[in-house]
Backbone as a ProteinNet text record, in pm:
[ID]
protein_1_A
[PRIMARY]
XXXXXXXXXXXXXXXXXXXXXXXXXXXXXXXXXXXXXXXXXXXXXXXXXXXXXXXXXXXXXXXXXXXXXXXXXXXXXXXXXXXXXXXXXXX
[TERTIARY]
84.3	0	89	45.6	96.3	43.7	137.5	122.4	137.9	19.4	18.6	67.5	65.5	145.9	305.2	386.5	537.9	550.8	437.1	407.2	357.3	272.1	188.2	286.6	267.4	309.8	151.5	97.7	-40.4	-53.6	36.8	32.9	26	19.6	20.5	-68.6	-110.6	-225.2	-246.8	-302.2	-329.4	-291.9	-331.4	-302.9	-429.2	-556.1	-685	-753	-676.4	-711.7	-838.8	-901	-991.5	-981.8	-828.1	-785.5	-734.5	-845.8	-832.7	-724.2	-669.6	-531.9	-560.1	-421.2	-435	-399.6	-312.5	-346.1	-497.5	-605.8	-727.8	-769.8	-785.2	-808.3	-744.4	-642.8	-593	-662.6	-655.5	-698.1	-822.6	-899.2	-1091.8	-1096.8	-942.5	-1003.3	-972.6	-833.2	-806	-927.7	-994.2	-1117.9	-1226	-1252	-1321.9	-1313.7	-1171	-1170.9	-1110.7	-1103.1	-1136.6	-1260.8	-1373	-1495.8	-1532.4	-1544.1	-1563.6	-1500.4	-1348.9	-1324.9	-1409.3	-1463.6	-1522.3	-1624	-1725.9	-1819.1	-1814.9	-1751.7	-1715	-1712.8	-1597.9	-1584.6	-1698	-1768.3	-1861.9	-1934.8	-2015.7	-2114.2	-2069.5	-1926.9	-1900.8	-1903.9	-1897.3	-1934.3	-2017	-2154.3	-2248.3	-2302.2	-2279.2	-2303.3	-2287.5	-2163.6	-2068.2	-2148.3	-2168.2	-2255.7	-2382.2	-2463.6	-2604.2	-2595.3	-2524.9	-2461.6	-2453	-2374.4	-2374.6	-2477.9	-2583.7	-2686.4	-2681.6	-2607.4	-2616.6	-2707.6	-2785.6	-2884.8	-2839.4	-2820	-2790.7	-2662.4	-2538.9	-2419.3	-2460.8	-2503.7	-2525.4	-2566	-2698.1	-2762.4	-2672.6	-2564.8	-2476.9	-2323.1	-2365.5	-2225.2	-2340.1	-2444	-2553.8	-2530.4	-2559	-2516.7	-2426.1	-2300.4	-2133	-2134.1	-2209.8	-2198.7	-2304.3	-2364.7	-2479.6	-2406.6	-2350.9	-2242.3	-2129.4	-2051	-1901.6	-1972.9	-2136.3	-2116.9	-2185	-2233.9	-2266.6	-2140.7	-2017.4	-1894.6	-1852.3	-1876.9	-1826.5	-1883.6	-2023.3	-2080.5	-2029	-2022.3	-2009.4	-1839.4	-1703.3	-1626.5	-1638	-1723.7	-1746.8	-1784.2	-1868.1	-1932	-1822.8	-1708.6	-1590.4	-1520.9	-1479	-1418.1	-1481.1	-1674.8	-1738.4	-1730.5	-1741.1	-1761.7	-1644.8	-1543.8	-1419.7	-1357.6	-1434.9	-1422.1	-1424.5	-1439.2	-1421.8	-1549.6	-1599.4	-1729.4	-1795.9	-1871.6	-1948.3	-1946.9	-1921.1	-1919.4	-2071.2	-2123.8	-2286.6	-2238.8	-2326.6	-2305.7	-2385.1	-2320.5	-2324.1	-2468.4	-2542.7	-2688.1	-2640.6
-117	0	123.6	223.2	339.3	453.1	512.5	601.4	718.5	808.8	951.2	1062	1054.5	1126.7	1161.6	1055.7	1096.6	1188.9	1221.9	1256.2	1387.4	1422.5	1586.5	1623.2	1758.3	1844.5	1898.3	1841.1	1905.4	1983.5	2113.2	2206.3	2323.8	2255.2	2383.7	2399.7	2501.4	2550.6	2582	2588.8	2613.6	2754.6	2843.2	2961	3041.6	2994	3082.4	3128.9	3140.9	3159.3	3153.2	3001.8	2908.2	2819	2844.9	2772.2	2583.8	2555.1	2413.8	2428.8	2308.6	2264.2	2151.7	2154.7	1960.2	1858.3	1961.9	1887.8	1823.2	1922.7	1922.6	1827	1822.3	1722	1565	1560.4	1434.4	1349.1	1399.4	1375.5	1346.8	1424.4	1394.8	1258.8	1263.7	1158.1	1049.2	1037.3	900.4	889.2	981.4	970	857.3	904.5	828	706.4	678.8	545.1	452.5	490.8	397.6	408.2	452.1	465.8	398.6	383.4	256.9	131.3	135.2	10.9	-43.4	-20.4	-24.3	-49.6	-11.7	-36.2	-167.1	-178.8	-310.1	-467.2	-426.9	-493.9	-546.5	-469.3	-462.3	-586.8	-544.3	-563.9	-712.1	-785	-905.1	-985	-962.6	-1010	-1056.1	-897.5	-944	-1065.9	-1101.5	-1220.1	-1317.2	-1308.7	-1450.8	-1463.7	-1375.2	-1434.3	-1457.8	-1407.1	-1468.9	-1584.6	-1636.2	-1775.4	-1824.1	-1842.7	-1903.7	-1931.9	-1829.3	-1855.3	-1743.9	-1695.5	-1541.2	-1421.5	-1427.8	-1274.4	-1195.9	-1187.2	-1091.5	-1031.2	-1122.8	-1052.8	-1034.5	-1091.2	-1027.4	-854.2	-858.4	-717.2	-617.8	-665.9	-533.6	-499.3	-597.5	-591.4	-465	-514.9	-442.1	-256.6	-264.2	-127.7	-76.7	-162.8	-69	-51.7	-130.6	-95.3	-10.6	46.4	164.7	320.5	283.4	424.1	433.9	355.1	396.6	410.7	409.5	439.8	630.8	652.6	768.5	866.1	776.4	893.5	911	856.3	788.4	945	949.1	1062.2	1209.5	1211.7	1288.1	1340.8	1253.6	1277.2	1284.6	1243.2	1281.6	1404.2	1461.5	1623.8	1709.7	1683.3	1783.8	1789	1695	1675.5	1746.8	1722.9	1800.1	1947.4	1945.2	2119.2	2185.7	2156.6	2213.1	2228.4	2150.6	2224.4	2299.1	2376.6	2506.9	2528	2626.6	2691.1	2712.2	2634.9	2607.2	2768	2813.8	2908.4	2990	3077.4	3105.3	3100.3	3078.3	3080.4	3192.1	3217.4	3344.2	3329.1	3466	3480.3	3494.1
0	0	0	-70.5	-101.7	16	148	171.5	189.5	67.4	-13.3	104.8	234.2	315.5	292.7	220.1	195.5	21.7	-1	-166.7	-111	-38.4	-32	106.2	95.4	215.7	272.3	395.3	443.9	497.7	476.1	510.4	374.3	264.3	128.1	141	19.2	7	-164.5	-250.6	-363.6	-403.7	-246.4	-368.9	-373.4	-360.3	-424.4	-329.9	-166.4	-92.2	-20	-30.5	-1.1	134.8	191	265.2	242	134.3	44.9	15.9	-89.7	-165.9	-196.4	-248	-284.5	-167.5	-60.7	74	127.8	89.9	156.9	52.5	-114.1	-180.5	-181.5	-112.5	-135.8	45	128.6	264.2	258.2	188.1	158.4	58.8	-66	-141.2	-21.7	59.1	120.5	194.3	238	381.7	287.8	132.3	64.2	7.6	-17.8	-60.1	82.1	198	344.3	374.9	353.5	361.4	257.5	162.9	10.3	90.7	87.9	152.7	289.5	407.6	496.7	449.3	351.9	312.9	230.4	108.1	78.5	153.7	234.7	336.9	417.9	480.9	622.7	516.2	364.9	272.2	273.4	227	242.5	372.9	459	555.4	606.1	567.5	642.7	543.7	397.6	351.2	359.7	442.9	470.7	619.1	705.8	826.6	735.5	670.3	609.3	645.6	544.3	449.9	576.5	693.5	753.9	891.5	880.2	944.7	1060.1	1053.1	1176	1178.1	1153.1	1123.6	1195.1	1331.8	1427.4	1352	1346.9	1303.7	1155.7	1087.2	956.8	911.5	1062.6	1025.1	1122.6	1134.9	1245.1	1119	1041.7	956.7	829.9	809.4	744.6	750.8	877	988.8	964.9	969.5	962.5	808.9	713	590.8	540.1	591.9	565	649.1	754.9	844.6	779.7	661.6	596.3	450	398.7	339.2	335.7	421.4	462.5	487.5	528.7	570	462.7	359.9	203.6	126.8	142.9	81.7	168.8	295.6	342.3	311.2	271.2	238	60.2	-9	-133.2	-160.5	-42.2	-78.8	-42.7	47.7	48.3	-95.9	-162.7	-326	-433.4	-373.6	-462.8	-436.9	-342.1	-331.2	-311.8	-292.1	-365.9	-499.4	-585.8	-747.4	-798.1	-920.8	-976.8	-1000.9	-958.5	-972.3	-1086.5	-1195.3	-1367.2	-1365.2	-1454.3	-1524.8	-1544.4	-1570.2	-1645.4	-1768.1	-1833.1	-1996.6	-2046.6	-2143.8	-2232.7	-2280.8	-2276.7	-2325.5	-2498.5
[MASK]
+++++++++++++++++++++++++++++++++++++++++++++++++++++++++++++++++++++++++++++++++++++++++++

């Protein structure tokens, strides 16, 4: 595994005086793809308890995979809303 901490300095800043950067973009993407992974994860599990007859642990693995995928969106809307603002288009 690659860790993007020895690659960014998290203390830059872009510049557009937003306080963001690519510090703040690369930290939101890792927040998102450990939140995908967690979700993934939790999702196989709770199948593999199905399969093996656990409902209880099935629907708690259910749970952790419905809460990573909520941090998932909630670290997706920082990526989104730090983009470049669509333009209006010309009348």
């Amino acid at each position: 595994m690659v860790d993007i901490s020895d690659f960014v300095d998290f203390g830059d800043d872009d510049g557009n005086g937003d306080g963001g950067g690519d510090a703040a973009d690369f930290a939101a993407l890792k927040d998102c793809l450990q939140a995908l992974a967690d979700a993934i994860a939790s999702t196989n599990l709770a199948v593999i308890n199905s399969a093996q007859g656990d409902p209880q642990a099935a629907t708690a693995r259910v749970q952790a995979s419905v809460g990573a995928l909520k941090r998932f969106h909630d670290a997706f809307k920082v990526l989104k809303d730090e983009g470049p603002a669509p333009e209006e288009e010309a009348e």
